[in-house]
C-alpha positions in Angstrom: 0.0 0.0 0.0 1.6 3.4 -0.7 2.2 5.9 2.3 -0.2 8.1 2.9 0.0 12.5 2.8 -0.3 12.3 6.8 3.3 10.3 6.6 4.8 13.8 5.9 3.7 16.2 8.8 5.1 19.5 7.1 5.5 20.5 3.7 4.9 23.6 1.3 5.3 24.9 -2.3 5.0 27.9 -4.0 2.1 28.6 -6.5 5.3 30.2 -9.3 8.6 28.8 -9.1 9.9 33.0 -10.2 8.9 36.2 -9.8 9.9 40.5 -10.4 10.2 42.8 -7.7 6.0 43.7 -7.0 4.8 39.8 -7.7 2.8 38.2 -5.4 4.0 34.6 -4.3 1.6 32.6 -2.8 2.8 29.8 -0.4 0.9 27.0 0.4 1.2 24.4 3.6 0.5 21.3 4.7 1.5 20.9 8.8 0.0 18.1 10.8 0.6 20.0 14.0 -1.7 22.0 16.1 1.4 24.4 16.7 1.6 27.9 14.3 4.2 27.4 11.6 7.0 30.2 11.1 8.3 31.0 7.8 11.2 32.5 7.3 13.2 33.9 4.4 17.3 33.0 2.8 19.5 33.7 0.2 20.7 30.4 -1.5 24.3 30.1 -2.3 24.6 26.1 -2.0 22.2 22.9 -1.8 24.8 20.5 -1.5 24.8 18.6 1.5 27.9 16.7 1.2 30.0 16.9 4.2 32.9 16.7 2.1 31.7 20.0 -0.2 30.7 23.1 0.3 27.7 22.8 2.8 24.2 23.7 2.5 25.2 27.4 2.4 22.3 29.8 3.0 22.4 33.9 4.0 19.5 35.4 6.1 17.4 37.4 3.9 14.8 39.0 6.7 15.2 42.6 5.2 13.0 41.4 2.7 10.7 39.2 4.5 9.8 40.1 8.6 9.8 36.5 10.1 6.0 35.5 10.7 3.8 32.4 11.7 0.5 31.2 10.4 -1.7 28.6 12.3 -0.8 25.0 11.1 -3.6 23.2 8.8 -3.4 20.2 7.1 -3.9 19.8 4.0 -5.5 17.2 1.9 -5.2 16.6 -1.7 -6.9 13.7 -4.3 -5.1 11.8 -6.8 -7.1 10.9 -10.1 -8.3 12.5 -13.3 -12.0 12.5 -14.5 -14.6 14.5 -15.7 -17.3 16.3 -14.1 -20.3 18.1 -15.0 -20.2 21.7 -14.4 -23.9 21.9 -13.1 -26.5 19.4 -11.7 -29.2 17.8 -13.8 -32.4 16.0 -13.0 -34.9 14.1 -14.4 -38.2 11.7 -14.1 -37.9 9.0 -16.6 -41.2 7.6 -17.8 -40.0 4.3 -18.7 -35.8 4.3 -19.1 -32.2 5.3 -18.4 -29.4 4.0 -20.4 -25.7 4.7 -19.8 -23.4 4.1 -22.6 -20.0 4.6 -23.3 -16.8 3.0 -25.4 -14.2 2.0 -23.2 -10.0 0.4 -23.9 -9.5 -0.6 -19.9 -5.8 -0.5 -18.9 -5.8 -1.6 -15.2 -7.6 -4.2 -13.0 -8.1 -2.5 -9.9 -8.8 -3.7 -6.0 -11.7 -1.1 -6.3 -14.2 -0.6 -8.7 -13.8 1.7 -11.6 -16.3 3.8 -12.7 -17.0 5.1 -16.6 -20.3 6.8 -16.1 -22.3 7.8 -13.1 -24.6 10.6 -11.8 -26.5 10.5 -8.1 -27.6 6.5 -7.8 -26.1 5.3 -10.9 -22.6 4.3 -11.3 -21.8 2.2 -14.7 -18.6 0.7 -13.8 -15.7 -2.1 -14.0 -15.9 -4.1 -11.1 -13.2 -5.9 -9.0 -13.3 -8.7 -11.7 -12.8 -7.0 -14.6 -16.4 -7.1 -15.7 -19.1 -4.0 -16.6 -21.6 -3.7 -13.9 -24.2 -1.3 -13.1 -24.3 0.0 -9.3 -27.6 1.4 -8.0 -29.5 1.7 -4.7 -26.6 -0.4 -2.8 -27.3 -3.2 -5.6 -25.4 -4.3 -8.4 -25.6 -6.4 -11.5 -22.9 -7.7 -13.4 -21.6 -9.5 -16.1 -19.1 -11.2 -14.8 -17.0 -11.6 -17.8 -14.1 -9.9 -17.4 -12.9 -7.5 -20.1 -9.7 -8.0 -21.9 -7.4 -5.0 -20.9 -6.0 -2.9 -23.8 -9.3 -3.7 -26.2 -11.7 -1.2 -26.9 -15.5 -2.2 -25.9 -18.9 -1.4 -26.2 -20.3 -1.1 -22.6 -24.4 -0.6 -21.3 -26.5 -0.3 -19.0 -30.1 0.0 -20.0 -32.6 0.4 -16.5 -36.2 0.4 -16.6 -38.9 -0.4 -13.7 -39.0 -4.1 -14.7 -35.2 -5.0 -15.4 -31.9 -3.7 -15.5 -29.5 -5.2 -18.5 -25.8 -5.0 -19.0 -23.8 -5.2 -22.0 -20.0 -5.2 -23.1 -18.9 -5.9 -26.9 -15.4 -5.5 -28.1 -15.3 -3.1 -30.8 -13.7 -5.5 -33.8 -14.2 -8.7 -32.5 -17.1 -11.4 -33.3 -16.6 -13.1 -30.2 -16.6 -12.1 -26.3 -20.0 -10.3 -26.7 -21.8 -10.7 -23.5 -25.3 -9.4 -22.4 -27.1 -9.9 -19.2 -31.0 -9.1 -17.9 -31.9 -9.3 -14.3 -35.7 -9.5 -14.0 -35.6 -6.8 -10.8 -35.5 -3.2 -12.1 -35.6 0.2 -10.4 -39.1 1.4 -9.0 -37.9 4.7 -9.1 -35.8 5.9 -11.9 -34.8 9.3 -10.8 -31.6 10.9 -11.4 -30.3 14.0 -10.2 -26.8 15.1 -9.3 -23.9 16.3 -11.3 -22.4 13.7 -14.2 -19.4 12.1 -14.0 -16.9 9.9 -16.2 -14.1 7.7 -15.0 -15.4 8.5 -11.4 -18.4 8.5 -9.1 -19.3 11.2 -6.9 -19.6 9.6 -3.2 -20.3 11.6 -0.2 -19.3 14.5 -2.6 -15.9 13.2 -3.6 -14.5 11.3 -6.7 -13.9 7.8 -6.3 -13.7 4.6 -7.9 -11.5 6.2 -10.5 -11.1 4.6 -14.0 -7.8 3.6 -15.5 -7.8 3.6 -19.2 -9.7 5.3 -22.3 -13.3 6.6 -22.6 -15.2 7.6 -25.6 -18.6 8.9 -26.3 -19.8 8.7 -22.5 -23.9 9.2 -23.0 -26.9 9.0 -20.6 -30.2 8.6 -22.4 -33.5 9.2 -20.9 -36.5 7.8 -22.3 -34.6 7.1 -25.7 -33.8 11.5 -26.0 -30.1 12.3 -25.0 -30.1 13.9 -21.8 -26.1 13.7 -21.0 -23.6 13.1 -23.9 -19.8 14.8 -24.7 -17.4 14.3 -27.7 -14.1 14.2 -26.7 -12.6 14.8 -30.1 -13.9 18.0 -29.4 -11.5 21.2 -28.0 -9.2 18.6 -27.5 -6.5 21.3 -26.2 -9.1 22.4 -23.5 -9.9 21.1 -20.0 -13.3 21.8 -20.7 -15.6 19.5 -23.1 -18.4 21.2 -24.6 -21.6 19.2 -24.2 -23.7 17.9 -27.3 -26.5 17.4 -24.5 -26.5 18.3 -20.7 -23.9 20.6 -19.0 -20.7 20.8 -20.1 -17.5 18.7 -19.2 -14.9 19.8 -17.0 -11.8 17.4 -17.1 -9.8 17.4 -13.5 -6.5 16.5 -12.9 -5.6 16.1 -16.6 -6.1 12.9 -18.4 -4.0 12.7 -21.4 -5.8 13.9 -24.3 -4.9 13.7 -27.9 -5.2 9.8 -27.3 -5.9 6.9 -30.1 -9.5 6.4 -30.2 -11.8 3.3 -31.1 -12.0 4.8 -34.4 -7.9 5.1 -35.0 -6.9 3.0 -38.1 -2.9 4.2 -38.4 -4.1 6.5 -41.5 -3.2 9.8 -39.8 -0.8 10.2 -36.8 -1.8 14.4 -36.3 -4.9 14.6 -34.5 -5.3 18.0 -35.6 -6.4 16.6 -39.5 -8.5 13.7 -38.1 -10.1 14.5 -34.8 -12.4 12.0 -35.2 -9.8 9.4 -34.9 -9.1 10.9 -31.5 -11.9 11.2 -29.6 -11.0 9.7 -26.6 -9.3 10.6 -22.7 -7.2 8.6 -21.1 -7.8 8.6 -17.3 -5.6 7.6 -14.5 -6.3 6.8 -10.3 -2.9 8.7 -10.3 -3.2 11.6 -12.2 -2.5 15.1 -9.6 -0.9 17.6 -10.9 -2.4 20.9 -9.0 -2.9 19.5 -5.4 -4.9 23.3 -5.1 -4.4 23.7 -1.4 -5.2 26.9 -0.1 -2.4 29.8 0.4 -1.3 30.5 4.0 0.4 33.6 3.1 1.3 35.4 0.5 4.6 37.8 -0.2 5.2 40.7 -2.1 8.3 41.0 -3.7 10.0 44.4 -2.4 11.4 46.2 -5.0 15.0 46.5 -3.7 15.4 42.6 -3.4 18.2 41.5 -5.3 17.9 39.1 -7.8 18.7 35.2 -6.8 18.3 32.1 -5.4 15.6 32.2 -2.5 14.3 29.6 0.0 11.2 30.6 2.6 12.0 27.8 5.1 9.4 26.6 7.4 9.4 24.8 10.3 7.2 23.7 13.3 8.0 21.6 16.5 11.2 20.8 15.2 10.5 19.8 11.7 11.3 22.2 8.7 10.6 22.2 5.2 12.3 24.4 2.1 10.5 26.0 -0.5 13.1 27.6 -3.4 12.1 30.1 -6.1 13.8 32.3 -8.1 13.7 36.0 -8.0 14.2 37.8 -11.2 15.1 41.3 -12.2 12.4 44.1 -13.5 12.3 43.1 -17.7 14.6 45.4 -19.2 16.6 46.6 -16.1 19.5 44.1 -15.8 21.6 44.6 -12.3 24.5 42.9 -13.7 26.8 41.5 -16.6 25.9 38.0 -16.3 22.4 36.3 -16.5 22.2 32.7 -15.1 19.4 30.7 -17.0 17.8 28.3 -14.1 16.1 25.4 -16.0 12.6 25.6 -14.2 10.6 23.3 -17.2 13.5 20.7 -16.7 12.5 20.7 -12.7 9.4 20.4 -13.0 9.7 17.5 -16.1 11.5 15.6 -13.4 9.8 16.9 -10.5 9.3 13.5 -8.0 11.4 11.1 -10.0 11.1 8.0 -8.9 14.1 6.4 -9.8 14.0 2.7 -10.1 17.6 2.4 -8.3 16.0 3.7 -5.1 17.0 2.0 -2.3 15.9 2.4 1.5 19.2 1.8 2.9 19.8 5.4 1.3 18.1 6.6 4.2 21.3 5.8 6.4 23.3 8.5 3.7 20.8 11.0 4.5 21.1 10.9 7.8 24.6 11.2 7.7 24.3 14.3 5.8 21.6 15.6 7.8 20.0 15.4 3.7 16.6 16.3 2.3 15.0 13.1 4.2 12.2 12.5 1.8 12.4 10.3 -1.9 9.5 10.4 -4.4 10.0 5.9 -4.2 9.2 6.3 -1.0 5.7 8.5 -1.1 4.6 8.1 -5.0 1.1 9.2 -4.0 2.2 12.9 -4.0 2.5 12.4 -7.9 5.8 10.8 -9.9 7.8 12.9 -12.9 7.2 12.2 -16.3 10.7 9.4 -15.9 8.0 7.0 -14.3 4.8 5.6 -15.1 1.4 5.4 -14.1 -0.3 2.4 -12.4 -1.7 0.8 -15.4 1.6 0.9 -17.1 1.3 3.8 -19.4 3.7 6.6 -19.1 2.8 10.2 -17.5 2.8 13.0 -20.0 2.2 15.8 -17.7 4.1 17.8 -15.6 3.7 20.7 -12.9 5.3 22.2 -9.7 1.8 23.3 -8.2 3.0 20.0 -5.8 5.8 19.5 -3.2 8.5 18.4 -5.4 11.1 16.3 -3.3 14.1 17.0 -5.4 13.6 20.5 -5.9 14.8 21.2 -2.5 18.3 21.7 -1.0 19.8 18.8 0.3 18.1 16.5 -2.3 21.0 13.8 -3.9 19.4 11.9 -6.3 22.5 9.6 -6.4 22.3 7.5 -3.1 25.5 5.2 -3.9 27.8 7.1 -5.7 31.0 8.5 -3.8 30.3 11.8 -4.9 27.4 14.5 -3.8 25.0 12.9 -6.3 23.4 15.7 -7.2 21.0 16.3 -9.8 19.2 19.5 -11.2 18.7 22.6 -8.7 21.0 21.0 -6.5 23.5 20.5 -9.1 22.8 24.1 -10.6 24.1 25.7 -7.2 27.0 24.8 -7.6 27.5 27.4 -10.2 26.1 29.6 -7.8 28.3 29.0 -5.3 30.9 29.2 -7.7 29.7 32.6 -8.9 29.6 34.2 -5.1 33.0 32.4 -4.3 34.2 34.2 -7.4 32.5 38.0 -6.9 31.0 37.5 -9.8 27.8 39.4 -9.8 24.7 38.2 -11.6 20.9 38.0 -12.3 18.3 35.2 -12.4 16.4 34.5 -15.4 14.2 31.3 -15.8 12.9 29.6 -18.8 9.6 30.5 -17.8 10.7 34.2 -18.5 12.4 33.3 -21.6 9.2 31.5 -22.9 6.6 34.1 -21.6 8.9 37.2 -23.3 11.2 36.3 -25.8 15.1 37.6 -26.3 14.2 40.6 -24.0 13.7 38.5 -21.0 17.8 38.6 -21.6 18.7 41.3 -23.4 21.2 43.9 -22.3 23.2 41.2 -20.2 27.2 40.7 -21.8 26.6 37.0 -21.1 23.9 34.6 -20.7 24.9 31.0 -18.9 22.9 28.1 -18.6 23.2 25.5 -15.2 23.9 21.6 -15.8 21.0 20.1 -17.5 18.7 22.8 -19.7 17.2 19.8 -21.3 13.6 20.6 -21.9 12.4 23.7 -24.0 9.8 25.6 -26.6 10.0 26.9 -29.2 10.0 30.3 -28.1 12.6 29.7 -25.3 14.8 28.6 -28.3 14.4 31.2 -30.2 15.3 33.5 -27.7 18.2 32.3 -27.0 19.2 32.2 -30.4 18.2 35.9 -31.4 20.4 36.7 -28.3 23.3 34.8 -29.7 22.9 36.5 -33.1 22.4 39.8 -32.0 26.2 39.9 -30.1 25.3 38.0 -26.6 27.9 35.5 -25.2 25.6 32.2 -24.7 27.4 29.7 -22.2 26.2 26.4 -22.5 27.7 24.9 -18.7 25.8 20.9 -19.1 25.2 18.4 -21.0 21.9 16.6 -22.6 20.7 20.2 -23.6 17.9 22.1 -25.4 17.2 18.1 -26.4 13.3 17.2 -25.6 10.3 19.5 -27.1 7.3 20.5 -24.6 4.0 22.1 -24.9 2.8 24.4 -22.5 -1.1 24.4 -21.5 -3.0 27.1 -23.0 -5.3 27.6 -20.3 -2.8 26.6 -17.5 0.9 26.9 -18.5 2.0 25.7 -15.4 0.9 22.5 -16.8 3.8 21.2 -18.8 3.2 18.5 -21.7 5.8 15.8 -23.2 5.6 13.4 -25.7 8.5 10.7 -25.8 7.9 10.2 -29.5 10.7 8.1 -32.1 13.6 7.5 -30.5 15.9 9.8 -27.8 17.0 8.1 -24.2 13.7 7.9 -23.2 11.6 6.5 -19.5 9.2 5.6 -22.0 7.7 5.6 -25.3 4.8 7.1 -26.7 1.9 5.0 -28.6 1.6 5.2 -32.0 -0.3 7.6 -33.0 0.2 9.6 -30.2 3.2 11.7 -30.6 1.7 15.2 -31.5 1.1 17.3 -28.3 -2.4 17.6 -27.2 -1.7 21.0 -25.6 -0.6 22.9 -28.8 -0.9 20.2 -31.9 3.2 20.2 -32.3 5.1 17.2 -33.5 6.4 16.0 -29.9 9.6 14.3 -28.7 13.0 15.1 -29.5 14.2 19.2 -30.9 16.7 16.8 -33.2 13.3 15.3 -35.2 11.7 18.8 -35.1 14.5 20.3 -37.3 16.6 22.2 -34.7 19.1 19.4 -33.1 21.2 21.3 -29.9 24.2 21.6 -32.4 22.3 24.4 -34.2 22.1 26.2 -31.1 25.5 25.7 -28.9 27.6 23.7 -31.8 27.3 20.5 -29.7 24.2 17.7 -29.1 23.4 14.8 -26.8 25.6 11.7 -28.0 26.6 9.4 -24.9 25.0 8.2 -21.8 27.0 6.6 -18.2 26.3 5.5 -15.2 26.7 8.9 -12.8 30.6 8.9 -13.0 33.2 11.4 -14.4 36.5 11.5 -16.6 38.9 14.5 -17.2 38.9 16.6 -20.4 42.5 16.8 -22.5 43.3 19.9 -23.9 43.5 19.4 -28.0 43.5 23.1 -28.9 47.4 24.1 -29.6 46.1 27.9 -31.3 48.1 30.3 -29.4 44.9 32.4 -30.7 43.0 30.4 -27.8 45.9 30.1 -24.8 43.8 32.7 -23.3 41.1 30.0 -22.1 44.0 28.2 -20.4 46.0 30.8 -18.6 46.6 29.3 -15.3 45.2 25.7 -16.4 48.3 23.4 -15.3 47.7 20.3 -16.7 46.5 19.0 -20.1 44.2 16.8 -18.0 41.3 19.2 -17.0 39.0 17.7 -14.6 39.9 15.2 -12.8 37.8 15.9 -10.1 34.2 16.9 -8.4 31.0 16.5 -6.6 28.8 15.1 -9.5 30.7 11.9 -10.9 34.1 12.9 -9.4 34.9 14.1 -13.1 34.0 17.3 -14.9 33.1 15.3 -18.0 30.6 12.7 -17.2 27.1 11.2 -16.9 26.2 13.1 -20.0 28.0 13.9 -23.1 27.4 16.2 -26.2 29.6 16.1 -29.1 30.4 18.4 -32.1 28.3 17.5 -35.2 28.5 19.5 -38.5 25.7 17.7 -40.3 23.8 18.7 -37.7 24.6 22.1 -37.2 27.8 22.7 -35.9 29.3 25.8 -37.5 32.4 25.1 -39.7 34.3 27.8 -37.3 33.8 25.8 -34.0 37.0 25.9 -32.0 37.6 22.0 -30.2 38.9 23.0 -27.0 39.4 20.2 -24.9 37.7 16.8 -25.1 36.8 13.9 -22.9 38.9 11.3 -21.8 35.9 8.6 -21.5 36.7 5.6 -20.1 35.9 2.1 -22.1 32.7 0.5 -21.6 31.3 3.3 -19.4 29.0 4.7 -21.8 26.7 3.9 -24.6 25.5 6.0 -27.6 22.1 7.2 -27.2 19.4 5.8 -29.8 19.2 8.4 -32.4 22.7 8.1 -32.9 22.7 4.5 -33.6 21.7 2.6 -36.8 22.7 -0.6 -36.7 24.6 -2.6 -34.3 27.5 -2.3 -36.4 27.3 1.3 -37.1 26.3 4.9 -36.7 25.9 8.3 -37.6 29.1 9.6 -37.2 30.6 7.5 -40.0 33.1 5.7 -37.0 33.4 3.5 -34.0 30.8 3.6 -31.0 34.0 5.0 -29.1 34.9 7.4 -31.7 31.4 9.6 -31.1 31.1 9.1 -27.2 32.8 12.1 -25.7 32.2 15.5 -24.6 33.3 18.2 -26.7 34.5 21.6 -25.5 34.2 24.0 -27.6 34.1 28.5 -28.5 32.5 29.6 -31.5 32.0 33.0 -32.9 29.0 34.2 -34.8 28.8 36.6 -37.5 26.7 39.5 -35.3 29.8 39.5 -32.6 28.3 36.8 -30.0 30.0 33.7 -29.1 29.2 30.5 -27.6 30.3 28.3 -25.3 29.8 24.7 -24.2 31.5 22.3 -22.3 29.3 19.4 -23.6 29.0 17.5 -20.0 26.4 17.4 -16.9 29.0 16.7 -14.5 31.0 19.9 -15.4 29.6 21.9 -12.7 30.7 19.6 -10.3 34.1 20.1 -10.4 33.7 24.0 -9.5 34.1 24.1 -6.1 36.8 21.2 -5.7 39.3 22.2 -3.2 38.0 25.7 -2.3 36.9 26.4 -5.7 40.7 26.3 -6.6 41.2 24.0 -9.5 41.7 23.9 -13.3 38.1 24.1 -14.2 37.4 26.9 -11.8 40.1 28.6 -13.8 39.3 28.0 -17.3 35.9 29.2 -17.0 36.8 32.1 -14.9 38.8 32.9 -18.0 36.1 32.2 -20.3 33.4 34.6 -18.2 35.9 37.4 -17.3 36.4 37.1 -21.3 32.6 37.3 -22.2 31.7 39.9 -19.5 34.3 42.2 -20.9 33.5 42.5 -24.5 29.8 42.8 -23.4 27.4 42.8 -26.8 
């Protein structure tokens, strides 16, 4: 049985991971305790726990936020997607009710599942497997199971004198059943508020449904009383009604999903709606938990920009809750913009990762850690790396939830002799690197860079990404390229970047869409059929299949995948035109060191492409020295098992490529082509080789501003 919310007596997140001086923030928490909570507010400079690193470094920030506390509530919150009827109906048959719907079941369930139900009637799957009609604390049923993944005909048909069920596969000549019991329903009211793929109880959704529904339709008296197409505003939560009140889908079901009708003739559901008139609904789907606020703050308008945390904490438990505060659009406070990879966060937000094991609880108490690990409380929602219970993977993504790993102290990595850090972790320790440096700099996220283009960035001499900037739009890419070719210095600090396409939500884009479709290191694949995004009708899945591969971008693209280890880099540049990036570099090995993989070129790697992008004029630094039989070449890379895209060997394309390149309008970029680069910053005091080349590099880039 999974743990449930009470296991966790005190937790919190924010309702917007960034924010301008004069934003509102709204903080929402969950405390078990009938003591007031107090919030208070820090700087982050490090989220690395590792007693061997630099510390979980924080600095008081209570000029901008008076320390307060708020009386302790706990909150509840509902997993599972289904659709509700936005106002009651009622009615007085004269002679019939009938509740139809099509149906492709995914899941056999210890509880029943229903497909279609309003106040006493509930046509569902029960614990067998086979359709059933609930009503009046009765039920009827088949019982004949349904084969899972097969679409079906399901009915219920209720009159005074008998009530019949019925399930047909769609397709198939055989497994038709029907049954008539001779006792019908005296009274065949109805009244209440129409679901599908759950049943109102007490006033609450239950019994949800796991799998596809199509054409969900309540008949009185042979007239249509309650019926929705849902190959209808299929980008919408809302379904408009054919008859009755219209549909309004919660917690998200995947939409843009093969239908009954789906014959492989058209993979866009944008030219053949028809084909794709289905949901698919999950007992897991939460993705807004939509908990009240318990306070809200103002950004002042003299907070600097940064890395915040409003830590909370109540009879001796605490919780962190980061964001990021940006500066006012157009008013840059320094040289150097960091780019903090919020869509990536929340894409992984609540990984559970399938090397989990409990005895990493031991390592987090050592290092007094983040204690908690989505494997060990899946029912506050997984990432979009995991899958839901009926074995279908989730498509939807958002931080309106505690995410476990997007909070200091987190390690994803619970056996690896390093930190193990992943992510926002991992991404301050370019922070740290940046304060141990007096380097000065703002905050940008990608949330900024989608919602206003190249002049979320604009004015800054350099713009550098974190370790992982893997998931993007099309508009954050194109802003980052206008700023490129319009003189900015892009530094591209990570590896596995600017490499999956997502769609935001157009009614709620903090709801994040991805489709794993072709090919790509993937948790999962998409069905055929369904690799356009519902949200915005894009071709899904990898940048590299939509036309703009990462080498178009930063001259380098995904190319190798390791277990979470590092090697060095070699220096292979001899231009005394380029000595400058080595001044003070002592070794030709680079690199040989760090927190994430104890190498600076691991995990990760990107390579140098020119068929795919990489400008003729691309300068090869320093390259990886990658061990043998520690990585593998990622699928779209591969052909055969004998050969691959690069014309060579398997070994000959798997290694990280560092790399400058200057563009025609005066901007530069450049890219180190590994996740684990970060990592090596603050090795030994922040005194090392790779601390120095890239000081070089940035003092470079901040200088000759754009």
């Amino acid at each position: 049985m999974a743990k449930q919310p009470k296991d966790i007596p005190l937790l919190g997140y924010v309702d917007r991971l960034s924010a301008r001086p004069g934003d509102t923030l709204e903080f929402k928490v969950s405390s078990t305790s009938s003591e007031r909570f107090q919030a208070r507010l820090m700087r982050s400079i490090s989220a690395d726990p590792n007693p061997e690193g630099p510390g979980i470094v924080e600095e008081d920030a209570s000029p901008y936020f008076k320390q307060s506390t708020y009386p302790s509530v706990h909150r509840p919150f509902a997993a599972g997607s289904y659709g509700i009827g936005q106002t009651s109906v009622t009615a007085t048959p004269a002679s019939e009710v009938t509740l139809t719907a099509r149906i492709y079941p995914t899941f056999r369930s210890e509880q029943p599942q229903t497909v279609v139900g309003i106040g006493r009637y509930d046509l569902r799957i029960d614990t067998d497997g086979a359709i059933s009609l609930a009503i009046d604390g009765r039920t009827v049923t088949l019982g004949q199971a349904m084969i899972l993944r097969r679409w079906y005909n399901i009915q219920a048909s209720i009159t005074q004198d008998t009530i019949t069920v019925a399930q047909s596969p769609i397709g198939h000549s055989v497994d038709a059943a029907k049954d008539t019991t001779d006792d019908g329903a005296a009274d065949l009211s109805l009244s209440g508020r129409p679901t599908i793929a759950a049943h109102l109880i007490d006033g609450a959704p239950a019994q949800h449904f796991n799998g596809k529904i199509e054409a969900p339709t309540i008949t009185v008296d042979g007239q249509l009383f309650c019926h929705w197409n849902l190959a209808k505003d299929i980008s919408s939560c809302v379904v408009p009604a054919q008859a009755g009140p219209d549909l309004k889908l919660i917690n998200y079901p995947a939409r843009a999903v093969t239908g009954s009708a789906w014959d492989g003739s058209e993979m866009n559901w944008t030219h053949k709606p028809t084909h794709y008139a289905a949901a698919h609904f999950h007992q897991d789907d939460i993705y807004d938990f939509g908990w009240d606020t318990d306070f809200s703050y103002t950004l002042p308008d003299d907070i600097p920009s940064g890395v915040y945390v409003m830590r909370i904490s109540c009879e001796g438990l605490e919780d962190a809750i980061p964001f990021f505060v940006c500066p006012p659009l157009g008013k840059p406070n320094a040289k150097l913009c960091v780019l903090v990879s919020t869509f990536t966060y929340a894409i992984y937000g609540n990984h559970a990762r399938p090397d989990y094991k409990p005895l990493w609880l031991d390592k987090i108490n050592d290092w007094n850690a983040y204690p908690y690990n989505p494997a060990e409380h899946p029912e506050y929602g997984l990432s979009t790396y995991n899958y839901h219970a009926d074995g279908s993977g989730i498509c939807h993504a958002s931080h309106k939830r505690p995410l476990f790993n997007l909070k200091p102290g987190y390690f994803t990595f619970g056996e690896t002799k390093c930190s193990g850090l992943r992510h926002f972790p991992a991404d301050m320790h370019l922070i740290a690197w940046l304060h141990a440096k007096g380097i000065d700099y703002d905050i940008v996220t990608d949330r900024e860079l989608h919602d206003d283009g190249v002049a979320a960035i604009a004015g800054y001499c350099a713009v550098t990404t974190g370790t992982h900037p893997e998931y993007h739009t099309s508009k954050t890419l194109n802003a980052l390229r206008d700023y490129r070719d319009d003189g900015g210095h892009l530094l591209y600090l990570g590896g596995n970047g600017f490499y999956w396409r997502i769609a935001l939500h157009p009614e709620s884009e903090d709801m994040l869409e991805i489709r794993r479709a072709e090919d790509g290191i993937r948790a999962w694949a998409a069905e055929p059929g369904e690799y356009y995004n519902a949200f915005d009708g894009t071709y899904g899945g990898l940048w590299r299949r939509n036309g703009r591969p990462p080498q178009d971008l930063v001259g380098i693209g995904f190319a190798a995948q390791g277990e979470f280890f590092g090697d060095p880099y070699h220096r292979v540049c001899t231009d005394a035109a380029y000595d400058w990036v080595f001044e003070g570099v002592q070794d030709a090995l680079i690199g040989n060191y760090g927190f994430s993989g104890n190498g600076a070129a691991g995990f990760e790697l990107d390579h140098m492409d020119h068929s795919l992008g990489t400008p003729q004029n691309t300068v090869l630094l320093a390259q990886s020295v990658t061990r043998d039989n520690g990585f593998m070449l990622v699928p779209e890379e591969q052909l055969t098992h004998l050969t691959n895209l690069s014309g060579g060997t398997a070994k000959d394309a798997m290694h990280a490529d560092m790399v400058l390149i200057d563009y025609p309008g005066g901007g530069s970029v450049f890219s180190t082509g590994s996740i684990t680069f970060c990592g090596s910053l603050p090795w030994n005091n922040f005194d090392n080789d790779v601390s120095q080349l890239l000081k070089n590099v940035m003092t470079r880039a901040l200088a000759t501003g754009v």
